[in-house]
C-alpha positions as CSV (number, residue, x, y, z in Angstrom):
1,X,12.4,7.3,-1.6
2,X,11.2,9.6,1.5
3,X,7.4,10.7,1.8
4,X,8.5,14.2,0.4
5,X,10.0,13.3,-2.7
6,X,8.5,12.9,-5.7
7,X,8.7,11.6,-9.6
8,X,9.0,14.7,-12.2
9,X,8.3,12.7,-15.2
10,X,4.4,11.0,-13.2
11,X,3.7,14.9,-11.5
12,X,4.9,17.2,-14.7
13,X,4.5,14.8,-17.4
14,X,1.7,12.3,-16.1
15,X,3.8,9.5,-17.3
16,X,4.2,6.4,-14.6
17,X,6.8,6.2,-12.5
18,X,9.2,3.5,-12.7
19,X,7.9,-0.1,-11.2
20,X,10.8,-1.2,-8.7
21,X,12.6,-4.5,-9.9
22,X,11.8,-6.3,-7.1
23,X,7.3,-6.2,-8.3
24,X,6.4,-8.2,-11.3
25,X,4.7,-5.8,-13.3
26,X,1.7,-8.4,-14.0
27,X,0.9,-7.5,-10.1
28,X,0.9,-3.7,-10.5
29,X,-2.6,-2.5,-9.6
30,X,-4.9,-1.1,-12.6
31,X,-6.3,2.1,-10.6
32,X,-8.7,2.4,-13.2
33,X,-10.3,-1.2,-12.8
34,X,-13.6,-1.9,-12.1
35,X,-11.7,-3.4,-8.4
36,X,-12.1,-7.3,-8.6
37,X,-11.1,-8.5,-5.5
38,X,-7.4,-9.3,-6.2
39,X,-4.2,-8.9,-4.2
40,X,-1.8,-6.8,-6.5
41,X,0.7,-4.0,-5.7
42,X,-0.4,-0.7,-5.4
43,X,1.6,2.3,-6.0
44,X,1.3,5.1,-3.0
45,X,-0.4,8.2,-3.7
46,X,1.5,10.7,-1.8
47,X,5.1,9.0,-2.6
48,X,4.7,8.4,-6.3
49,X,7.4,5.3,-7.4
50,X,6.5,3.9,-3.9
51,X,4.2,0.6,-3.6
52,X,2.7,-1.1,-1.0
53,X,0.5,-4.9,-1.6
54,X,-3.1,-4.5,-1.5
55,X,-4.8,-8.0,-0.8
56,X,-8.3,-7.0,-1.9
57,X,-8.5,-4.2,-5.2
58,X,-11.9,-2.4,-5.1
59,X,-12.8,0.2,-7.7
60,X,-11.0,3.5,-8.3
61,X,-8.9,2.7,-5.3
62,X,-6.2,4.9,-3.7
63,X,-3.8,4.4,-1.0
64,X,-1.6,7.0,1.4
65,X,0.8,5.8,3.1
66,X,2.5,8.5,6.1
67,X,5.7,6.0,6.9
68,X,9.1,5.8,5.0
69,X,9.5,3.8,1.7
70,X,12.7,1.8,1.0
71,X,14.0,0.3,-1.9
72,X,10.8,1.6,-3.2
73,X,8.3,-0.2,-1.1
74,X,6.2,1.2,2.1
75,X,8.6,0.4,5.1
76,X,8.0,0.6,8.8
77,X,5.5,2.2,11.7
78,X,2.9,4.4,10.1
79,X,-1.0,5.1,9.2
80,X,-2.1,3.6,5.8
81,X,-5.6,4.7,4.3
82,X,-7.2,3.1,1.6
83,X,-9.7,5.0,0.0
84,X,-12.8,4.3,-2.4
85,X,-15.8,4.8,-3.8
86,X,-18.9,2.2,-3.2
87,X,-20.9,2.1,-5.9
88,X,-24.8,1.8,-4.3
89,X,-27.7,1.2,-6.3
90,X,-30.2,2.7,-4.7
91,X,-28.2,5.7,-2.9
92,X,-25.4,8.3,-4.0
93,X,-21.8,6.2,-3.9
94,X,-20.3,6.4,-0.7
95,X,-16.4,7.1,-0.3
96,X,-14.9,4.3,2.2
97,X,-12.1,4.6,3.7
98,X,-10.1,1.9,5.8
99,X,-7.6,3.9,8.0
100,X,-5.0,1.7,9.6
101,X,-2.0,1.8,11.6
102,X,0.8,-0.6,12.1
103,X,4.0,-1.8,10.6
104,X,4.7,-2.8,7.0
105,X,7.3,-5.0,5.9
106,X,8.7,-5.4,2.6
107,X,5.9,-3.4,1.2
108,X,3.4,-5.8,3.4
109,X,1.4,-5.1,6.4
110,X,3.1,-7.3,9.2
111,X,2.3,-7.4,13.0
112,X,-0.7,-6.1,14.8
113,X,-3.1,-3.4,13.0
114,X,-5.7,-1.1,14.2
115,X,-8.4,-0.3,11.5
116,X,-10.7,2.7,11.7
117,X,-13.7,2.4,9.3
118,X,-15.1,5.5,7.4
119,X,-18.3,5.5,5.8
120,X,-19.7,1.8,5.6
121,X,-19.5,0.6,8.4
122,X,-18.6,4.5,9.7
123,X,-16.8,4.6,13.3
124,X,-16.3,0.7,13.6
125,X,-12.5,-0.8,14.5
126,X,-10.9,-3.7,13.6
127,X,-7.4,-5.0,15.2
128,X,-5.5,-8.1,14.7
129,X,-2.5,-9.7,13.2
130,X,-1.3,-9.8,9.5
131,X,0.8,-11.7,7.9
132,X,2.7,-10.9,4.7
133,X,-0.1,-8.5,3.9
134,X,-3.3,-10.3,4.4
135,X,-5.1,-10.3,8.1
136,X,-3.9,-13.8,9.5
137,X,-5.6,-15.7,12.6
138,X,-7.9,-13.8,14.5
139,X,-9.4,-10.5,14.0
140,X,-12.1,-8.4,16.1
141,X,-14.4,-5.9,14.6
142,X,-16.4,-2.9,17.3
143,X,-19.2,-1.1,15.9
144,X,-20.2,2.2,17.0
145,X,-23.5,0.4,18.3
146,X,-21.3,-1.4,21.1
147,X,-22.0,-4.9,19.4
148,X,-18.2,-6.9,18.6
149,X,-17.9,-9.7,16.7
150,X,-15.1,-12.2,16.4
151,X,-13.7,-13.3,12.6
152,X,-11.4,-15.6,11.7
153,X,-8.8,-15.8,8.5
């Protein structure tokens, strides 16, 4: 399924669209969760009956995907943007948005990645390798102050 293309029966009808045979439905994302910090598949927003794996679930998360799907999964070079709300307890929520670009594989990020960061942490960068969807190895992170600092995974 192609970007433009979309299911009838989740747009018209707000029923679901199909999962692909190739996810195990216990991984399916709940959108609606509370976001506990678990890897799970998450179907794209903008190519409904498309997924792609999210390794970390936060609350009321969405994803966008601007690449091809195959098969039903994210495939390809492309920019994929997570988006959120941060629940503060002092402060409004926040949206974050994690704005990355790179290949996906299979439905999972693969190769080098370039993150832009959008509200927390607003105008910092992150780049390194992932590996079958989860960063691998090591990663840098630039803040809009100038300062760097070097993670591993």
């Amino acid at each position: 399924m192609v970007a433009e293309e979309f299911d009838v029966r989740k747009v018209i009808l707000g029923e679901p669209a199909a999962i692909p045979n190739s996810i195990d439905p216990a991984n399916v994302c709940d959108i609606n969760s509370e976001g506990d910090g678990s890897a799970c598949w998450m179907e794209i927003a903008n190519s409904p009956g498309c997924y792609v794996w999210n390794p970390q679930l936060n609350a009321k998360e969405s994803v966008t995907w601007s690449g091809t799907c195959t098969d039903d999964l994210a495939v390809g070079k492309g920019t994929l943007t997570w988006s959120w709300w941060m629940e503060r307890r002092l402060a409004p929520s926040l949206k974050v948005q994690h704005v990355g670009e790179g290949q996906i594989l299979h439905g999972k990020q693969e190769g080098y990645w370039v993150i832009r960061h959008r509200g927390f942490d607003e105008g910092a960068v992150s780049e390194g390798e992932m590996v079958d969807g989860q960063r691998h190895g090591k990663w840098l992170m630039r803040y809009r102050s100038g300062e760097t600092r070097s993670l591993h995974y």
